[in-house]
N, C-alpha and C positions, 0 to 999 in steps of 0.2 A: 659449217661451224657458225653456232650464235652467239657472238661479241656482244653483247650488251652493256652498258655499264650498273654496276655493282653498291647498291646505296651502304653506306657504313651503316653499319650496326652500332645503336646505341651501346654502351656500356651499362651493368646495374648500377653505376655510382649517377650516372646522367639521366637514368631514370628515377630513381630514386630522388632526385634534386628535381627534377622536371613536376613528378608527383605531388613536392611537396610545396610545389610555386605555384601551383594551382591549386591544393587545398587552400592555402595563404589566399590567393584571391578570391576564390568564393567564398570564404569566412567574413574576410573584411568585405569585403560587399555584403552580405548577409548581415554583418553589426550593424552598418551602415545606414541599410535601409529600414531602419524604425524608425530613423529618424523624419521623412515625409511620412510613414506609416503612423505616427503615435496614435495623434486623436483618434483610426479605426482600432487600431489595437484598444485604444483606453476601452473606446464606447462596447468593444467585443467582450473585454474582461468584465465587463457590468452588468451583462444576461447570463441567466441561470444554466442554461445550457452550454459549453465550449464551443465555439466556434473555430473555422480553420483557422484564422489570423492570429486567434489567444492563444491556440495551439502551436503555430509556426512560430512564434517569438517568446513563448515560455523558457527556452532554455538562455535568453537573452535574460529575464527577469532571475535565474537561478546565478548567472553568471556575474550579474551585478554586483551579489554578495561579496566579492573577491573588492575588497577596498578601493585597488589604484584602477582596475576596470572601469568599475560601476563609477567613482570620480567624472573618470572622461567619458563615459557611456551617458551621464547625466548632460555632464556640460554641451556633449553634443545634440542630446536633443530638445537643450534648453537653446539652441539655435534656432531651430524649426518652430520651438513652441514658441516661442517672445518674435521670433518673426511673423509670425499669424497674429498675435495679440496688441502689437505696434500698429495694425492696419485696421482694429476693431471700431465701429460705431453703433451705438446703441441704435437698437429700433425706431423709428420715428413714430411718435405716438398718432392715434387713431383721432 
């Protein structure tokens, strides 16, 4: 006789919530990260041909459309950007 113990069975209600807590975090990580990504994203969307990067964060640039999104889509990667541009110094001349 093999006694083993018996792991419970998820429920569909616990998968379905399980499912959908991890589409939520890979989404928001996903938004998230343009924000150290911009300036590759900027420089990828300004050659003629698409690149992966312009590609992988195009549906970020569709999404912004949506008012209170694109708001804090902006403001967030006005973080990253004005953190880069606070530490800027011109060239020293030749």
């Amino acid at each position: 006789m093999d006694v083993s113990p018996q792991t419970p069975r998820r429920t569909w209600k616990q998968r379905i919530l399980t499912s959908a807590m991890w589409w939520w975090i890979c989404l928001t990580w996903y938004a998230l990260s343009i924000g150290p990504m911009y300036w590759t994203w900027h420089s990828a969307a300004m050659v003629e041909e698409p690149s992966f990067i312009e590609v992988f964060y195009r549906p970020l640039l569709y999404l912004c459309q949506i008012p209170i999104f694109g708001d804090l889509m902006n403001a967030y990667i006005e973080l990253w950007v004005m953190s880069g541009v606070s530490n800027w110094q011109p060239p020293a001349a030749p």
